[in-house]
N, C-alpha and C positions, 0 to 999 in steps of 0.2 A: 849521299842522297839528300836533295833539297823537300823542301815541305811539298811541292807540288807531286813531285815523285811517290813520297810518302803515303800521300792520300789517297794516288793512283793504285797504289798496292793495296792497300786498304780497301778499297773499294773492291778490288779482285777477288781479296781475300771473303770479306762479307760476300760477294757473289756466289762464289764458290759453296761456303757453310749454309747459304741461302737454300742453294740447289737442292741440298741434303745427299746421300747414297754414296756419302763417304763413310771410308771406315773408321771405326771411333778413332784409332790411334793416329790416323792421317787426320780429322776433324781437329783432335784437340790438339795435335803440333800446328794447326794455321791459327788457332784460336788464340796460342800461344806466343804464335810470329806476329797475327795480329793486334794482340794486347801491347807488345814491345813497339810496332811500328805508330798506335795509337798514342801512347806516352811518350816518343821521340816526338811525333808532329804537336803535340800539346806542349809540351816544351818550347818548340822551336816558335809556336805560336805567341806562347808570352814572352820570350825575348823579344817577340816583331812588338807586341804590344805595349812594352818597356821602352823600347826606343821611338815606337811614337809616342808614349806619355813625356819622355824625357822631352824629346822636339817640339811640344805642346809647352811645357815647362819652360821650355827656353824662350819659345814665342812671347808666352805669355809677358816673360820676363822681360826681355827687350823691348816689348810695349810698356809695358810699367816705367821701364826707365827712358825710353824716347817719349814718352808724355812727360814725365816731371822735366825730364829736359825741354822740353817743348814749353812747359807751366814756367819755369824759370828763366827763360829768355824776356 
């Protein structure tokens, strides 16, 4: 299951406990499923968000060093 997926259950899920005239024990196993799919896509969120700071990081870096290179010619 990719993030986008994730979210989309998610959202079913919330839809669903929205609606309410479920029965407690079917409410609290999607609350449950819900809670697990919520902490998988937040997860999978700060890895997205790691490898863009890493790519930001490297940017940056490569500028840093093609200007002193650039100052040094």
């Amino acid at each position: 299951m990719n993030f986008e997926e994730g979210m989309q259950q998610l959202a079913e899920i919330t839809a669903k406990l929205e609606a309410g005239g479920l029965p407690l024990e079917e409410a609290v196993a999607l609350y449950g499923d819900g809670a697990k799919l919520a902490a998988a896509c937040r997860r999978e969120l700060e890895q997205a968000k790691l490898k863009v700071s890493e790519y930001d990081s490297g940017t940056k870096q490569e500028t840093f060093i093609n200007t002193e290179e650039d100052g040094n010619s």
